[in-house]
C-alpha positions in Angstrom: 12.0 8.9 -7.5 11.5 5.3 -7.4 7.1 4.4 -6.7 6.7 1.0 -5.3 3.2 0.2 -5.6 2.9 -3.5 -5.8 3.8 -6.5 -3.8 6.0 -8.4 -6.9 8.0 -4.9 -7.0 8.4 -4.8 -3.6 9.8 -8.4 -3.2 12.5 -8.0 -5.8 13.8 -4.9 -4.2 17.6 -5.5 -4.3 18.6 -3.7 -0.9 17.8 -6.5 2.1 17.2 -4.0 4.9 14.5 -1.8 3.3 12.5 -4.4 1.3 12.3 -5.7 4.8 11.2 -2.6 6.4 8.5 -2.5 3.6 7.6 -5.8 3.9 6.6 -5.1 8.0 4.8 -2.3 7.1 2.3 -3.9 4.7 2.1 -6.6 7.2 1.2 -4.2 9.6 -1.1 -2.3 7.6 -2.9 -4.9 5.7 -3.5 -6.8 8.8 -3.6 -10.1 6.4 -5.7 -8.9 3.1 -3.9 -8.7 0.1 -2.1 -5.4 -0.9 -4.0 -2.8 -2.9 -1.6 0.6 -3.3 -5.1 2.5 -3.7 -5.9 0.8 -0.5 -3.2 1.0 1.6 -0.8 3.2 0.2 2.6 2.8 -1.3 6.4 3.7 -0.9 8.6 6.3 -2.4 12.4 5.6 -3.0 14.2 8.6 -3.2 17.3 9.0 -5.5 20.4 11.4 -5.4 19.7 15.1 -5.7 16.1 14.5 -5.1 13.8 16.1 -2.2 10.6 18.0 -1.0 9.8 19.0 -4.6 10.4 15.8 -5.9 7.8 13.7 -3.3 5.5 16.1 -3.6 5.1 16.1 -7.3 5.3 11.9 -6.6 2.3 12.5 -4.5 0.9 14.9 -5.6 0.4 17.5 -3.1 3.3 20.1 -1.6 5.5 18.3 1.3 7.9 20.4 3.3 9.7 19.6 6.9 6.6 19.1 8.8 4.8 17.0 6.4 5.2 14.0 8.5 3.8 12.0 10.9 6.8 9.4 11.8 10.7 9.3 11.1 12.7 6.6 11.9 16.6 6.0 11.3 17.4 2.3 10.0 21.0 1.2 9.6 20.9 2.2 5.9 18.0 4.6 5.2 15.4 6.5 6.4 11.9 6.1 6.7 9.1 9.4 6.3 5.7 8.1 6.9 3.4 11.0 5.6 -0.6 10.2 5.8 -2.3 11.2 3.3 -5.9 11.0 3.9 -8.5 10.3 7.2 -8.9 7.0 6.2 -4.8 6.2 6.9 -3.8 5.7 3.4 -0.4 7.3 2.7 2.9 7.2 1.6 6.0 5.5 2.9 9.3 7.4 1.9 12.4 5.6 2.2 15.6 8.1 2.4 18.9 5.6 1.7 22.0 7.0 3.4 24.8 7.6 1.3 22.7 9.3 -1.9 22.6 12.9 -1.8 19.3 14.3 -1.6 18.5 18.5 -1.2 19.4 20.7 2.2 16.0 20.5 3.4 15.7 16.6 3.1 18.8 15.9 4.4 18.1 18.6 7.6 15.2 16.5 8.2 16.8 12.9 7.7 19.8 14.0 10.3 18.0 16.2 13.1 14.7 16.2 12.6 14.0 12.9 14.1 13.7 14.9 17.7 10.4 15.8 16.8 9.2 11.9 17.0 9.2 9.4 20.2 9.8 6.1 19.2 
């Protein structure tokens, strides 16, 4: 599991199409203030053979299929939104297609996207 938690780490993210994606999102969540991870939250970059266990030992608290509160499907990845407190902060998990992640990951990655309107 990869933790993004600052803007410099963020920006020299090798893969174009989700530093992008992360780039909109703390444009859209920081509404022009600098980025504070403690603040605003932070993203997750999952690696091969990882899954539910691994995010929610990254975050600290037990995730599972209905954990979340948005999926989207990019042209390379995926993208888990999972809020974390009542105040909005939470955690932006970024599933790249092609790595191997567990059953229950990938079942949520592939057809669990009906659950969400976009």
């Amino acid at each position: 599991m990869i933790r993004l938690n600052d803007f410099a780490s963020i920006e020299r993210w090798p893969v174009q199409e989700q530093k992008t994606l992360m780039l909109l999102t703390l444009e859209r969540i920081t509404q022009g203030e600098p980025y504070e991870a403690n603040t605003h939250g932070f993203f997750l970059i999952v690696e091969a053979e990882e899954g539910f266990d691994a995010i929610g030992d990254a975050i600290g608290r037990p995730v599972h299929y209905n954990s979340w509160e948005y999926l989207a499907e990019h042209a390379d990845c995926y993208e888990l939104v999972c809020v974390l407190s009542d105040d909005g902060f939470g955690v932006v998990v970024i599933v790249p297609k092609g790595v191997v992640v567990d059953s229950g990951l990938a079942l949520l990655c592939t057809q669990g996207g009906s659950r969400w309107t976009h």
